[in-house]
N, C-alpha and C positions, 0 to 999 in steps of 0.2 A: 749504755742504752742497748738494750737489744734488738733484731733484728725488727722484731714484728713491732717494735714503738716507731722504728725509721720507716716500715714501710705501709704501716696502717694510714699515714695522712695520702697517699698513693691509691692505696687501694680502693679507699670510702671516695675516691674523686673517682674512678675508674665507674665505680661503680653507680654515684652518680650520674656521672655521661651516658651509660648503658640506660637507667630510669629513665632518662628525661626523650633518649634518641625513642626509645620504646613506648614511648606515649604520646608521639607525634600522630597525626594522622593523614594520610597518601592523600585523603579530599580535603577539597576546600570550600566551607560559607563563602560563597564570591556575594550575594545580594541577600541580605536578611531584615524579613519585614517582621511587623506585630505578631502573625501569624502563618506565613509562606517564606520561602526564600529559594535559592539557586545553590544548590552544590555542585563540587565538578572535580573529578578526578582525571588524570593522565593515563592511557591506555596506548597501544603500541600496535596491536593487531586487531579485527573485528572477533578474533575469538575472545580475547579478552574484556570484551566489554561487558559481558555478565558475570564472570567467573573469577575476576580479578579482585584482589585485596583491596584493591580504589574503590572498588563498586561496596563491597561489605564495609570500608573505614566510610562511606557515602551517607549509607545507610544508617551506619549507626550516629551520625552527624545529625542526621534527621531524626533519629528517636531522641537524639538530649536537648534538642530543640522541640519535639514535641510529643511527651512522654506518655499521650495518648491515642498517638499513632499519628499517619500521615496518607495522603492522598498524591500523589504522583499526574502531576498537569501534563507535563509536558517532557521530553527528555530527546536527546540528540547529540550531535558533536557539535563543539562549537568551533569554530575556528579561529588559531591562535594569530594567524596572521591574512592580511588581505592576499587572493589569488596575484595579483598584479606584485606586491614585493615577492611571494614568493619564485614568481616567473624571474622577474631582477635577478635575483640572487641563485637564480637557479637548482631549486630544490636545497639549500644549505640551511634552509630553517630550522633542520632538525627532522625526525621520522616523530617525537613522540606528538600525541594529539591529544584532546581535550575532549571530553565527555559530559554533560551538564546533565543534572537532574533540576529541572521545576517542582516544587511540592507547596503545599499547604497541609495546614493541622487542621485535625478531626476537631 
């Protein structure tokens, strides 16, 4: 057996892994109705919150949800944990934060 018969079952999983990691998307449908729903990516800084891959992977969540466009309700940070555990635990929650978009279809 040659080299490339040992290491083609290796490489077709490699590169499997790479498709599947690469077609992920940074946002998430958290609430989806007949017509509207919630998406919500992680952001880190307020400069990030328009400019970030979260916000375009967001977007385009909402175009395959509603592939004749969308209207934008409402949008904000959500908050991942209550103010009172984060006092508890004294800021250990983490720095990253949450972003929501509300939307409905045209």
């Amino acid at each position: 057996m040659g080299i490339l018969t040992r290491t083609m079952p290796h490489l077709l999983l490699l590169v499997l892994i790479a498709a599947l990691t690469g077609c992920t998307h940074e946002a998430t449908l958290v609430r989806e109705g007949a017509q509207d729903g919630l998406v919500s990516y992680a952001f880190q800084s307020d400069a990030e919150i328009l400019s970030s891959s979260g916000r375009r992977d967001a977007i385009q969540v909402m175009a395959e949800k509603c592939p004749k466009g969308t209207h934008i309700v409402r949008e904000g940070e959500i908050p991942k944990v209550s103010k009172a555990a984060d006092r508890a635990w004294r800021g250990q929650m983490g720095t990253e934060r949450l972003w929501g978009i509300q939307f409905t279809c045209e």
